[in-house]
Structures are given as C-alpha cells and as structure tokens.
Backbone as CSV, one residue per row, in Angstrom:
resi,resn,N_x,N_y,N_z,CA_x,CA_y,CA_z,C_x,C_y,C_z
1,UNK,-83.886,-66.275,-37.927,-83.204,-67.418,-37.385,-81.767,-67.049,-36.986
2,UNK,-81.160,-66.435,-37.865,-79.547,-65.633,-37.801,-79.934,-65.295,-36.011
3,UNK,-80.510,-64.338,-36.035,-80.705,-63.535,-34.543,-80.728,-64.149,-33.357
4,UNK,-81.485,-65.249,-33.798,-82.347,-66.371,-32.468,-80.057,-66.808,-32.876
5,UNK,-79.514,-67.373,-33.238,-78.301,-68.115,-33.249,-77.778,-67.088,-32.339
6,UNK,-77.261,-65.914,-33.017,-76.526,-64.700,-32.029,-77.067,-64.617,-30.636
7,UNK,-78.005,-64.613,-30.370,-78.619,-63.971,-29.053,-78.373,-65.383,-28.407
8,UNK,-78.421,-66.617,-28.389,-78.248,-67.745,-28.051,-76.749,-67.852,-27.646
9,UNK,-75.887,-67.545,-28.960,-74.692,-67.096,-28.557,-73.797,-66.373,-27.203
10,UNK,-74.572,-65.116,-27.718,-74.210,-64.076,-26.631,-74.414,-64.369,-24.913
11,UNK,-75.881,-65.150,-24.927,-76.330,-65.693,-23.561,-75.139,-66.554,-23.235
12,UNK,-74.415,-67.185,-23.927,-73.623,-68.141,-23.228,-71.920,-67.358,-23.263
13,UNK,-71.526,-66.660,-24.493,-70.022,-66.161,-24.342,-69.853,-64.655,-24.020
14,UNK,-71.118,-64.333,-24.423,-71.500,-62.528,-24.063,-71.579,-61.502,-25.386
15,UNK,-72.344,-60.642,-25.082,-72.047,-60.048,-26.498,-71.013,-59.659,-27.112
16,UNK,-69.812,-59.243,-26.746,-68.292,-58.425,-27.093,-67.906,-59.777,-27.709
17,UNK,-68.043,-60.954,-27.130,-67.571,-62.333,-28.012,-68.390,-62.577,-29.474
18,UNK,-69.350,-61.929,-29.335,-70.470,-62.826,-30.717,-70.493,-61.537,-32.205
19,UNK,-70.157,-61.625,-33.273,-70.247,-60.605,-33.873,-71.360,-60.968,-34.911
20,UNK,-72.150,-60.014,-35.387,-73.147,-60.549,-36.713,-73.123,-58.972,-37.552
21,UNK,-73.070,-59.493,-38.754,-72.405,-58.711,-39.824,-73.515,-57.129,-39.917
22,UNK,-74.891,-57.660,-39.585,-75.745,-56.977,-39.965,-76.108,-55.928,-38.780
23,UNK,-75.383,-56.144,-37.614,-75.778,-55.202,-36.128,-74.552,-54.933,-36.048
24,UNK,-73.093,-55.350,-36.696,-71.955,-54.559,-36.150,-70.909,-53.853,-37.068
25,UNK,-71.349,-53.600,-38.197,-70.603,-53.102,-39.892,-71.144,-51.482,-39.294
26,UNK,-70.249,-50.369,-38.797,-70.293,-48.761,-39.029,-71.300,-48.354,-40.011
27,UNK,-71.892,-47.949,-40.224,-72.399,-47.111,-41.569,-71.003,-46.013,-41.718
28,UNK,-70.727,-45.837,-42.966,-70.007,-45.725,-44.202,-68.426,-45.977,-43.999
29,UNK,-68.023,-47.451,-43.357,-66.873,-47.919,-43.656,-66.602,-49.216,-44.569
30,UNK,-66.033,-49.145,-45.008,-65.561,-49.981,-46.114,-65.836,-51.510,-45.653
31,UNK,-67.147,-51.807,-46.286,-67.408,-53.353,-45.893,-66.109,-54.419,-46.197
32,UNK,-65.638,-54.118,-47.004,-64.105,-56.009,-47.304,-63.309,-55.553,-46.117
33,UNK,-62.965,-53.976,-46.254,-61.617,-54.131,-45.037,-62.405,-54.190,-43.729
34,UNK,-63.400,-53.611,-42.930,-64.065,-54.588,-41.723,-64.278,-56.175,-41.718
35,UNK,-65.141,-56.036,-42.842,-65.539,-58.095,-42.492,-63.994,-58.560,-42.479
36,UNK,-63.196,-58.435,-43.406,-61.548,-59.038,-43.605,-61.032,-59.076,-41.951
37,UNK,-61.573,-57.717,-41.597,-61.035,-57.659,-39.774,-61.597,-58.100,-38.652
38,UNK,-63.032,-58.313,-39.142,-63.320,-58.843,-37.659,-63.605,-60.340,-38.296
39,UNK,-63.406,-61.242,-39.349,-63.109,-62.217,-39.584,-61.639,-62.603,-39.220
40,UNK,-60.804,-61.793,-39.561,-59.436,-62.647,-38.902,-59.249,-62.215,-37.482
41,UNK,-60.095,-61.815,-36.573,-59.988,-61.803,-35.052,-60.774,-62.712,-34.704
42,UNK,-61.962,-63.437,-35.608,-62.584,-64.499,-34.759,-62.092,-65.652,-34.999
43,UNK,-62.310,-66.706,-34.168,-61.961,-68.218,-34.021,-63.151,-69.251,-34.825
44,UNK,-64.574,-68.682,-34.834,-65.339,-69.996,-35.372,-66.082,-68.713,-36.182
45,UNK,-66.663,-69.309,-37.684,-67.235,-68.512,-38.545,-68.907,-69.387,-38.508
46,UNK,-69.825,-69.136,-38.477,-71.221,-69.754,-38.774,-72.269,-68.811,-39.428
47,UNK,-72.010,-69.535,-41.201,-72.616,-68.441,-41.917,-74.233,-68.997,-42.130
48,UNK,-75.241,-68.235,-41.996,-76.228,-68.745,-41.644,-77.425,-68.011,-43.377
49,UNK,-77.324,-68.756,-44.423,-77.867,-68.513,-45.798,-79.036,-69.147,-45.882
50,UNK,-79.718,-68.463,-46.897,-81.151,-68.976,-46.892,-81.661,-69.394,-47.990
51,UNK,-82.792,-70.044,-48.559,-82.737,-70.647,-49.887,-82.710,-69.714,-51.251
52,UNK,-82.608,-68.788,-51.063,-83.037,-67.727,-51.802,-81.707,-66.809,-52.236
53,UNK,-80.566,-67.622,-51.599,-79.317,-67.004,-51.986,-78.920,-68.137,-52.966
54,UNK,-78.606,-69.163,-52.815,-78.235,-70.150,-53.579,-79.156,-70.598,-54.472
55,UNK,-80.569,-70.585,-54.578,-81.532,-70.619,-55.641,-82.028,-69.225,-56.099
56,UNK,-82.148,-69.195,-57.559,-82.464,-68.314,-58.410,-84.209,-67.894,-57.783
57,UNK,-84.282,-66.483,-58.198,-85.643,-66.005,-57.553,-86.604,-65.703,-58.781
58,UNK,-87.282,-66.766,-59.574,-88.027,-66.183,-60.829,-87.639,-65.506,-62.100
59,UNK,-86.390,-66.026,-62.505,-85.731,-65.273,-63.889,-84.657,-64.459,-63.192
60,UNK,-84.380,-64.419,-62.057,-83.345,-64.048,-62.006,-81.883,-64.625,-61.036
61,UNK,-80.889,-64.317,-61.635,-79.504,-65.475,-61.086,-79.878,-65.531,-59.956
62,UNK,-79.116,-66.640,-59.088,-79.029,-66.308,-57.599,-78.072,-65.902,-56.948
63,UNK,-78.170,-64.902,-56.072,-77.041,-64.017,-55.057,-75.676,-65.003,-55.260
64,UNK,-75.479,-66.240,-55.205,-74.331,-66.884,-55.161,-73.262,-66.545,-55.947
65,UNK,-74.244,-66.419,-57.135,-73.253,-66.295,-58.378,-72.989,-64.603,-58.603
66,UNK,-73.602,-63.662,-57.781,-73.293,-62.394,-58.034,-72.004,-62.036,-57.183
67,UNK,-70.717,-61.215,-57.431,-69.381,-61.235,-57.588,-69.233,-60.419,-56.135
68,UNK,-70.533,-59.335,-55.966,-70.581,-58.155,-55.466,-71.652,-58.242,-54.046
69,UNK,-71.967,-59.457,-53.988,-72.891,-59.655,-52.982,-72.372,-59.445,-51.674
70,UNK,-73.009,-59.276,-50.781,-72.169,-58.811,-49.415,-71.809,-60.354,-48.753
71,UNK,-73.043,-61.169,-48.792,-73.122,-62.749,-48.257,-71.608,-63.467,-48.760
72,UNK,-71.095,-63.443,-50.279,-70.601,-64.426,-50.721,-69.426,-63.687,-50.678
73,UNK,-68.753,-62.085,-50.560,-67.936,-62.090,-49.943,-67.381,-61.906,-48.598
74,UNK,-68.207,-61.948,-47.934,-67.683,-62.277,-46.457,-67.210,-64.047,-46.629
75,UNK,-68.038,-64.904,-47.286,-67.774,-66.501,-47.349,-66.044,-66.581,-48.102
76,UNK,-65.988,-65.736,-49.011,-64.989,-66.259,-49.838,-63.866,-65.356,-49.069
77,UNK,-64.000,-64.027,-48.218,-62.805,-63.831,-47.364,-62.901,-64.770,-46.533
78,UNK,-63.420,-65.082,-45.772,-63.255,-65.940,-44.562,-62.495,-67.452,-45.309
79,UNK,-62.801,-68.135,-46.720,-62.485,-69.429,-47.237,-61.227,-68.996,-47.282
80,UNK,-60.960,-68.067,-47.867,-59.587,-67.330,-49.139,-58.688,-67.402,-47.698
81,UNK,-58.606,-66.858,-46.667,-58.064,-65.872,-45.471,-56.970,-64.827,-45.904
82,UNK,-57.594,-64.484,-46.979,-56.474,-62.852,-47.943,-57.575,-61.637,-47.410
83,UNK,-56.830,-60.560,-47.562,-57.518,-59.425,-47.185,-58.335,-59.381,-48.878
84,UNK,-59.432,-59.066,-49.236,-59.959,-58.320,-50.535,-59.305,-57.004,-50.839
C-alpha cells in the first residue's frame, strides 16, 4: 500500500519530490543522521504503519514500544524535530 501512495505521489510531483525510507536509505549509512536529513528537507511527512506495529504479534511486544525500531524512530525524529 506504502508503494501504491509513493508511485501515486511521484505521478503527480515527480520522483526527486517523493522520498520513501525503504527505496532511498544508502546501504551502510547511518540510518538517524539520513532520515534526521531528508526529514528536515521535506515539507509533508505521511507515515504509512500497519497493524502489526502497534499490536503485539503472539507473545511478543509490539514494534511501537521497541526503542530501536527503524518505524518509530523516523516518527519520533520527525515529532521531536532534534537531530538523534
């Protein structure tokens, strides 16, 4: 669903305008200081979570509450607007 949003996106502002965390993060650069950067260059954030982050999966917590998750800190830089 994330994808179908981006590509919907892109058709209308272009791709160089639309960023999604999972097609534009380098392999081996430091995920807080990118998301921190291309979060404070964009204008609108639309975080797109699924039930399975905020509900527990069978005995175990759910992603929300884990400190280290990639989902909940991109949410809490983007809330916070501090670098991590």
């Amino acid at each position: 669903m994330a994808g179908r949003i981006r590509d919907r996106l892109a058709m209308h502002y272009g791709s160089r305008a639309v960023y999604m965390d999972v097609d534009d993060i380098p392999f081996g650069t430091d995920f807080r200081r990118h998301i921190n950067s291309a979060l404070n260059e964009g204008d609108v954030v639309i975080a797109v979570i699924g039930p399975k982050w905020i509900g527990g999966v069978r005995g175990r917590k759910a992603r929300i509450f884990d400190e280290t998750d990639p989902v909940r800190v991109e949410i809490e830089t983007h809330c916070s607007g501090e670098s991590p």
